[in-house]
DSSP file (Angstrom, degrees, kcal/mol; ACC not computed):
  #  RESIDUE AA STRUCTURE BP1 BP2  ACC     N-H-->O    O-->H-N    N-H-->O    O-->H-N    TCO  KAPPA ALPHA  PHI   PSI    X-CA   Y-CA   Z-CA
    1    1 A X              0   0    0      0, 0.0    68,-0.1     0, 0.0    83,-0.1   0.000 360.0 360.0 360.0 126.3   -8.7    6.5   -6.1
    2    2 A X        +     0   0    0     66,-0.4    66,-0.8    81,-0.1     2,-0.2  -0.070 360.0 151.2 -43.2 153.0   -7.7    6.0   -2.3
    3    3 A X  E     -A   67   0A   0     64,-0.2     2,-0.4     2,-0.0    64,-0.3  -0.828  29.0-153.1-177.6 158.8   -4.3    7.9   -1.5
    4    4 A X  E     -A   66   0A   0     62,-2.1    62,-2.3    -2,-0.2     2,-0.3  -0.931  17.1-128.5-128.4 159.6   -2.4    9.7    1.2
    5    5 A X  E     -A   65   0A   0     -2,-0.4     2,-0.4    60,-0.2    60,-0.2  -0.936  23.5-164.1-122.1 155.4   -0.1   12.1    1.3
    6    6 A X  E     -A   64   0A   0     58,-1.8    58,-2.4    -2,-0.3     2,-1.8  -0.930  20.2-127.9-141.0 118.7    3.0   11.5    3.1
    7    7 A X  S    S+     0   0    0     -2,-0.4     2,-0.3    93,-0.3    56,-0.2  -0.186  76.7  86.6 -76.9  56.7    5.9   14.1    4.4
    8    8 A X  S    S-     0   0    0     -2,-1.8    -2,-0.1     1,-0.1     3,-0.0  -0.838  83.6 -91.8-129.4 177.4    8.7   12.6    3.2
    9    9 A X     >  -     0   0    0     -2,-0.3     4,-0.7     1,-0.1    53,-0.1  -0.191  31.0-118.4 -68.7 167.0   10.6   12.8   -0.3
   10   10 A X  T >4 S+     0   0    0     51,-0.3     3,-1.2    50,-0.1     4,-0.5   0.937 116.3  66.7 -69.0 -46.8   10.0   10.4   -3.3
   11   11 A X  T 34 S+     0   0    0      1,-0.3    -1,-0.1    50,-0.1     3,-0.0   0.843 108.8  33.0 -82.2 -41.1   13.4    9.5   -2.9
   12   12 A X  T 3> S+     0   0    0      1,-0.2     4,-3.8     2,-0.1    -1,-0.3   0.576  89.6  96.8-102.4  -7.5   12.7    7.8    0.7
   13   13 A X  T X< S+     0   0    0     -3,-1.2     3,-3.1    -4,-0.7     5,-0.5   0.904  80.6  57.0 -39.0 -84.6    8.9    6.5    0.0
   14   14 A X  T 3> S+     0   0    0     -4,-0.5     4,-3.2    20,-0.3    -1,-0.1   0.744 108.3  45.9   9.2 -86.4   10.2    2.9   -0.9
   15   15 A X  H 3> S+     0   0    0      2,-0.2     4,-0.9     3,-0.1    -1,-0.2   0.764 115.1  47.3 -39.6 -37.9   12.0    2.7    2.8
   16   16 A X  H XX S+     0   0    0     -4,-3.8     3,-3.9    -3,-3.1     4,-0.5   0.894 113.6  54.7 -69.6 -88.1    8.4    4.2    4.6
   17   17 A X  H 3>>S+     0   0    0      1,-0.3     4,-2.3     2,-0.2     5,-0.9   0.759 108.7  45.1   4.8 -77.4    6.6    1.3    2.1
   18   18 A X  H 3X5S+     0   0    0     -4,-3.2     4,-1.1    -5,-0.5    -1,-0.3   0.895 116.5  43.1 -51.1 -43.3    8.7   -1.4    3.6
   19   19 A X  H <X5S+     0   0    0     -3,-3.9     4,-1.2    -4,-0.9    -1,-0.3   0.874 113.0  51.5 -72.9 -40.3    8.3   -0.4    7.3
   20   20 A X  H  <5S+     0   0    0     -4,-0.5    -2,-0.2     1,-0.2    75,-0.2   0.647 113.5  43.7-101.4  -7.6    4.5    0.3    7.0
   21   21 A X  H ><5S+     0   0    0     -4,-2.3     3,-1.8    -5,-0.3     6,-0.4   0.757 109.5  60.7 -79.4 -42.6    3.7   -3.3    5.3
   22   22 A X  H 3<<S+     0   0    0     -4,-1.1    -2,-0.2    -5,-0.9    -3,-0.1   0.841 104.4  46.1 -54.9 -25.9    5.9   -4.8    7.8
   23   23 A X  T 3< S+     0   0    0     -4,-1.2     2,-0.6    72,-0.1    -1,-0.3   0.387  92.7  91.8 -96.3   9.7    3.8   -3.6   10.7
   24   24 A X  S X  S-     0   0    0     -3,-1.8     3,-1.6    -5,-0.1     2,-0.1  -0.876  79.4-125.7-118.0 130.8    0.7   -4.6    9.3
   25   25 A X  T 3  S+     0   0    0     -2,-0.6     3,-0.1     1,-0.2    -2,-0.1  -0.191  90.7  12.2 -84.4 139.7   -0.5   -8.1   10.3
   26   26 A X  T 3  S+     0   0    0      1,-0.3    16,-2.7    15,-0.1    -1,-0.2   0.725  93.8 135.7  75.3  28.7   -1.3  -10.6    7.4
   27   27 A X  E <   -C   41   0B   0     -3,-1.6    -1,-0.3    -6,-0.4     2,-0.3  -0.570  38.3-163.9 -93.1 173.7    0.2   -8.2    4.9
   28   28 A X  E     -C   40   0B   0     12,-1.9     2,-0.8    -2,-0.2    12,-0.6  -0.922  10.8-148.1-130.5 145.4    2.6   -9.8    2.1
   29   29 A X  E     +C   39   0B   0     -2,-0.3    10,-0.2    10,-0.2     3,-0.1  -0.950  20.5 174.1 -84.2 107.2    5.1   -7.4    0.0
   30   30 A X  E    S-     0   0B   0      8,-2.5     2,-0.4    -2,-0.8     9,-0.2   0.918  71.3  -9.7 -83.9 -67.2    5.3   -9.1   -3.5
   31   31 A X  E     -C   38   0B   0      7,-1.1     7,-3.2     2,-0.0    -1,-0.3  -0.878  55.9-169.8-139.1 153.4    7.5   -6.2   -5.1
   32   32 A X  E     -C   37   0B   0     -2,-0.4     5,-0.2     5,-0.2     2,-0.1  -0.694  20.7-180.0-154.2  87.7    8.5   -2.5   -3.8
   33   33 A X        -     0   0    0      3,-1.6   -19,-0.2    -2,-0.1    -2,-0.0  -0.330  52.8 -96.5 -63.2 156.6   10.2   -0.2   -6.8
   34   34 A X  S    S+     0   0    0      1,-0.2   -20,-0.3    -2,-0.1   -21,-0.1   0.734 122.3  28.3 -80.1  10.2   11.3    2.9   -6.4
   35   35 A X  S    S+     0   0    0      1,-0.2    21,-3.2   -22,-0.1     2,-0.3   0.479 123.8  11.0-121.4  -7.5    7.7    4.2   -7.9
   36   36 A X  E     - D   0  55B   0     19,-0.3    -3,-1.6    30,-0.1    -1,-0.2  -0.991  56.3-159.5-166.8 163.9    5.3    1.6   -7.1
   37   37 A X  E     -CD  32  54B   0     17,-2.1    17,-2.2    -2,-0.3     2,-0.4  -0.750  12.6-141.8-140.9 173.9    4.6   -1.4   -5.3
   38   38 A X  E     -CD  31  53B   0     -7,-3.2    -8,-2.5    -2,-0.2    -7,-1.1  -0.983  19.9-175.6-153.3 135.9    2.3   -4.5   -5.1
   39   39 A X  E     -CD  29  52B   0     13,-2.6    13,-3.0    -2,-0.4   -10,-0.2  -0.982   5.6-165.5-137.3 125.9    1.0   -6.1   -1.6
   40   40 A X  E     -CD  28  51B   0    -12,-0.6   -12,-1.9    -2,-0.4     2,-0.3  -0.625  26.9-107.6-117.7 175.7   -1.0   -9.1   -1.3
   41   41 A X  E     -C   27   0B   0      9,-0.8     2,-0.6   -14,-0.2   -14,-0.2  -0.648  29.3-126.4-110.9 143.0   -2.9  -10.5    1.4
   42   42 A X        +     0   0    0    -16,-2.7     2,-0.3    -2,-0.3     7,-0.0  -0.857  46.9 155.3-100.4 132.3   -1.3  -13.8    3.3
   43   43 A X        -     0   0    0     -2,-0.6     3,-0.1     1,-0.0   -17,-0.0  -0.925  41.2-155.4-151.2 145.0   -4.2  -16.6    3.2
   44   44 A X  S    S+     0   0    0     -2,-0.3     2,-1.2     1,-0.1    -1,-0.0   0.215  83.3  90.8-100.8  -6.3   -3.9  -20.4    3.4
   45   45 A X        -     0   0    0      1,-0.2     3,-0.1     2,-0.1    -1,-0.1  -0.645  61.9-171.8-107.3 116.0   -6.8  -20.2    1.8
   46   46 A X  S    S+     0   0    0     -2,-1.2     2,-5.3     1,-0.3    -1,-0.2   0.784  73.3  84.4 -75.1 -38.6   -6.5  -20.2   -2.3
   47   47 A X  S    S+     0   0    0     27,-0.3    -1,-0.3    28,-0.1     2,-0.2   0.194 102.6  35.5 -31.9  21.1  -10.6  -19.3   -3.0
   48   48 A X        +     0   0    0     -2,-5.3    26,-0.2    -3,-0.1     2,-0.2  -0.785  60.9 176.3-178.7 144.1   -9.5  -15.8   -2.5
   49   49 A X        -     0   0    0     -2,-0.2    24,-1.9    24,-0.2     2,-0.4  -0.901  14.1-157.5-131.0 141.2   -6.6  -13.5   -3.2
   50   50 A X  E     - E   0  72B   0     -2,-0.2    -9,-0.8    22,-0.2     2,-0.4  -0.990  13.5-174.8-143.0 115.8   -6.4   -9.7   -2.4
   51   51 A X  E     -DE  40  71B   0     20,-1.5    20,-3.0    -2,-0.4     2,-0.3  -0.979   8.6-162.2-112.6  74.9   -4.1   -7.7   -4.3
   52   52 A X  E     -DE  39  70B   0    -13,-3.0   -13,-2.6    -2,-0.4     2,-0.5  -0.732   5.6-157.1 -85.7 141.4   -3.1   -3.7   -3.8
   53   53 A X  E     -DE  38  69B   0     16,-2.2    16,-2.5    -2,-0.3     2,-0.3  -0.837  15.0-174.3-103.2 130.0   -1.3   -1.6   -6.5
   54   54 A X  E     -DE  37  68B   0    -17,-2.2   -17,-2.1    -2,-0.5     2,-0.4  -0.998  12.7-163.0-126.0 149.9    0.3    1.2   -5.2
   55   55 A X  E     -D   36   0B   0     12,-1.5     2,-0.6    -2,-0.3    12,-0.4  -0.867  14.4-142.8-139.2 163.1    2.0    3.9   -7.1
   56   56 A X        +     0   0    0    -21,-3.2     2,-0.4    -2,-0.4    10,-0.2  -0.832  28.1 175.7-103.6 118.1    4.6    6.5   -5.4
   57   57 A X  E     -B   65   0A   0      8,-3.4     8,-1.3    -2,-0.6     2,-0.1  -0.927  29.5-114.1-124.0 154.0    4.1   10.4   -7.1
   58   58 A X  E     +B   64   0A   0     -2,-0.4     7,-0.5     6,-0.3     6,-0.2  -0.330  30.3 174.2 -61.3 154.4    6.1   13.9   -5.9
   59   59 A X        -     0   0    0      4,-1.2     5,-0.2     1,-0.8    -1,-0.2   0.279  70.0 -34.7-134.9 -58.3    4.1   16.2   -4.6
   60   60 A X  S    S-     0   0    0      3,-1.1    -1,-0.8     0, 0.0   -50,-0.1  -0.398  78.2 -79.6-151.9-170.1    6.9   18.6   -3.5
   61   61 A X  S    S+     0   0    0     -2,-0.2   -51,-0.3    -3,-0.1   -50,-0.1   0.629 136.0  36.2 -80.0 -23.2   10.8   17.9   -2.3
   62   62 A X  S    S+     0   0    0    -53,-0.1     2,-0.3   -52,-0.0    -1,-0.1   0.523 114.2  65.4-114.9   4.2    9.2   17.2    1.0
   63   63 A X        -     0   0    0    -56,-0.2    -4,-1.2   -58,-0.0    -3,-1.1  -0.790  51.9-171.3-125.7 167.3    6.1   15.6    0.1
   64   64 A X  E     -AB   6  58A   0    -58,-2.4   -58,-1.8    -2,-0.3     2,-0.3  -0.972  13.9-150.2-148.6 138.6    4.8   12.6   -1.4
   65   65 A X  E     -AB   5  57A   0     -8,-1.3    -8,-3.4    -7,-0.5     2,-0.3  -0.860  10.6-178.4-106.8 157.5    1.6   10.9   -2.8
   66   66 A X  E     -A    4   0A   0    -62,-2.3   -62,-2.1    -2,-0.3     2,-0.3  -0.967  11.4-171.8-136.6 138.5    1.1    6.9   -2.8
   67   67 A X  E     -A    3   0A   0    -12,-0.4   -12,-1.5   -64,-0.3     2,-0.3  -0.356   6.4-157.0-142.9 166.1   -2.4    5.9   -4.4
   68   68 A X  E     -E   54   0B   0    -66,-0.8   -66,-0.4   -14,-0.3     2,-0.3  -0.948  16.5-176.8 174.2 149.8   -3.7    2.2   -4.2
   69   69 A X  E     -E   53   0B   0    -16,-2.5   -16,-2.2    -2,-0.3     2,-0.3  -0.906  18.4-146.5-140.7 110.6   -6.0    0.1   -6.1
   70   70 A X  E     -E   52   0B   0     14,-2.1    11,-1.1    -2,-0.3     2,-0.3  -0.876   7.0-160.0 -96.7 157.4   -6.9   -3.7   -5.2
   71   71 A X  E     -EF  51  80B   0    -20,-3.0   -20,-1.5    -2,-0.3     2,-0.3  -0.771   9.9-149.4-108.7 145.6   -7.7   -6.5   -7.1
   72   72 A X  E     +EF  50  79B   0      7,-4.6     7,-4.5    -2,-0.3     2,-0.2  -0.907  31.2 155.8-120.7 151.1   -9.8  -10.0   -5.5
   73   73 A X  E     + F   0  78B   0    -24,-1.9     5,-0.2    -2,-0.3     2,-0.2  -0.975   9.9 121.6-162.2 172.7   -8.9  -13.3   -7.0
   74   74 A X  S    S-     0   0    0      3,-1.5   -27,-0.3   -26,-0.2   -28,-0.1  -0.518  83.1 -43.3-175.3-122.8   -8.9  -17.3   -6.3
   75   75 A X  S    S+     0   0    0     -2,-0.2   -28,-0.1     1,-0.0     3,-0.1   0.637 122.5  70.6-134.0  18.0  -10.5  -19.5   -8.0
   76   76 A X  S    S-     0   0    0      1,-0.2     2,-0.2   -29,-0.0   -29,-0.1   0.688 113.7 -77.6 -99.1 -37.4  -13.6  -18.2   -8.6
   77   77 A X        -     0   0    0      2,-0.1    -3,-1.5     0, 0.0     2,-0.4  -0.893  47.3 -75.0 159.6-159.8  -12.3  -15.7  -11.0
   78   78 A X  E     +F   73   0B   0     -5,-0.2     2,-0.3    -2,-0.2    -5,-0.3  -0.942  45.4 176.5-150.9 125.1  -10.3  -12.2  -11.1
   79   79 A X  E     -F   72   0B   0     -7,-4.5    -7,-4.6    -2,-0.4     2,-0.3  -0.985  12.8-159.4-138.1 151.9  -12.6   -9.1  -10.2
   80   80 A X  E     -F   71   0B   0     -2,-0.3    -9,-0.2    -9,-0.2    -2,-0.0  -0.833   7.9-135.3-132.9 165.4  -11.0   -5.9  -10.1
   81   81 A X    >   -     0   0    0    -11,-1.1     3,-1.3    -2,-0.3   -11,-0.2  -0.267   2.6-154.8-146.1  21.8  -12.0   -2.5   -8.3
   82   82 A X  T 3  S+     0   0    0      1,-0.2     3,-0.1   -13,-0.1   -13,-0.1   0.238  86.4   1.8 -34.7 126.8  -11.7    0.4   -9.9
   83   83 A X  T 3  S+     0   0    0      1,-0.2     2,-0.6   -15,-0.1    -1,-0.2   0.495 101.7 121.3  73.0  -8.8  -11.3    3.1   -7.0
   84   84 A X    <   -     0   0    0     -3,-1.3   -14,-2.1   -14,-0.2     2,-0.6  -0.908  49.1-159.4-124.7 133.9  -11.4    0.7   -4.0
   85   85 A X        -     0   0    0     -2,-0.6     5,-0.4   -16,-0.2   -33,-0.1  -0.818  18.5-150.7 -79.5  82.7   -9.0    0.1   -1.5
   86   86 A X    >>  -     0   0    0     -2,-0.6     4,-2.0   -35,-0.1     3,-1.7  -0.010  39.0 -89.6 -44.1 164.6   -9.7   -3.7    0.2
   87   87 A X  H >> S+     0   0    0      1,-0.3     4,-2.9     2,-0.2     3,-0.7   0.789 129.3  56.1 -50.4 -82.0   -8.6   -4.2    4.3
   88   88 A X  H 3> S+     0   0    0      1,-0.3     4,-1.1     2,-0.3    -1,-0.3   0.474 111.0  37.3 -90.6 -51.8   -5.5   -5.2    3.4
   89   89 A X  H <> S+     0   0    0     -3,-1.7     4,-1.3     2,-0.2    -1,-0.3   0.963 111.7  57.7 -67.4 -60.5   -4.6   -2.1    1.3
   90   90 A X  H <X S+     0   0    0     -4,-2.0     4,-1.9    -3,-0.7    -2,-0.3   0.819  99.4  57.9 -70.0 -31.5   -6.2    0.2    3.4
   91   91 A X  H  X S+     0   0    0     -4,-2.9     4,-2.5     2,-0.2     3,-0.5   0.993 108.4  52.0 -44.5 -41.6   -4.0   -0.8    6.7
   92   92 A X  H  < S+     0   0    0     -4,-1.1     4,-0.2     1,-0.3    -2,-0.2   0.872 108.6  46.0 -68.1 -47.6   -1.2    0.0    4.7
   93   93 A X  H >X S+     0   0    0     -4,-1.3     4,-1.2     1,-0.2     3,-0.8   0.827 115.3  48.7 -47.4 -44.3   -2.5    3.4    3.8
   94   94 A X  H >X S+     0   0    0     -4,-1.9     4,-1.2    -3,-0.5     3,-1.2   0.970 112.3  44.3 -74.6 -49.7   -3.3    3.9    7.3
   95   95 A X  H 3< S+     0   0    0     -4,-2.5     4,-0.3     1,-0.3    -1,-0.2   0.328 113.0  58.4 -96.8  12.4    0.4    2.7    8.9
   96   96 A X  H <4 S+     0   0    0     -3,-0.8    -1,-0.3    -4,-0.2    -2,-0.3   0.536 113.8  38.3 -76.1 -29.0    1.7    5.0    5.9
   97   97 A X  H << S+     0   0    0     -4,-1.2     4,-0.2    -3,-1.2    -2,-0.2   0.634 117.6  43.9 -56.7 -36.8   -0.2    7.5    7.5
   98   98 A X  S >< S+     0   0    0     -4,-1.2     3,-1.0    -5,-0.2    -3,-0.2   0.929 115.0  50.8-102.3 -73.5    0.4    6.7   10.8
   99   99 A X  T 3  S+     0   0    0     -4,-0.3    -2,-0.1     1,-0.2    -3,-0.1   0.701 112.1  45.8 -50.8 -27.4    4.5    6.1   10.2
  100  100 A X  T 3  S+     0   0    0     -4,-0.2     2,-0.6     2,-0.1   -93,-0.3   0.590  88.4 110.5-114.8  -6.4    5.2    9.3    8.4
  101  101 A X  S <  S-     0   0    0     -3,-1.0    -3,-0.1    -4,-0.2    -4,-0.0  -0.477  78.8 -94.4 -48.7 104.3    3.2   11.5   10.9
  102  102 A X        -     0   0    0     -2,-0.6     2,-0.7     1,-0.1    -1,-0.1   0.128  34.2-125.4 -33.0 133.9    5.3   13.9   13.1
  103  103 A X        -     0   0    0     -3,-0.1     2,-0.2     2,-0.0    -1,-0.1  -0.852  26.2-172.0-105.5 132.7    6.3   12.7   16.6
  104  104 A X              0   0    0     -2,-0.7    -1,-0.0     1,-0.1     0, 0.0  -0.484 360.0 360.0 -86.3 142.2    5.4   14.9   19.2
  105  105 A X              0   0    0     -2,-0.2    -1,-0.1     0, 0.0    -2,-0.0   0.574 360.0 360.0 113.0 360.0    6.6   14.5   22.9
């Protein structure tokens, strides 16, 4: 299963979550708990929906892992992915990565 690990707390995942969907273009945030979350893909077009689970785990006090799953669906049908991150997912992962990285300079 895709995942990153993040230097922040559990407590403040959520807060990273919300900023790192927000920067990523044609993301959606359906729901963000304080242990897991669900991000869809923004389409006009209904033949396709793209769907990440994410789930928020401790690693430590200062670290944290967030793991991700997607689902495709439309109208075609529901296929699910055991182990795969779709584009959609994986920006997020990335600008969780990317957000929660030490700044230098």
């Amino acid at each position: 299963m895709p995942q990153v690990v993040v230097g922040v707390p559990f407590t403040e995942v959520p807060e990273l979550f919300r900023q790192a969907v927000h920067a990523v273009q044609g993301a959606t945030l359906i729901e963000v708990l304080e242990d897991r979350a669900l991000v869809g893909r923004r389409t006009t077009f209904a033949a396709r929906s793209e769907t990440t689970r994410f789930t928020f785990h401790a690693r430590s006090e200062t670290t944290s892992e967030i793991r991700a799953e997607s689902t495709n669906g439309g109208v075609f049908g529901v296929a699910s992915y055991p182990g795969i991150v779709l584009e959609i997912g994986r920006a997020v992962l990335n600008e969780l990565e990317r957000a929660a990285a030490p700044k230098h300079g």
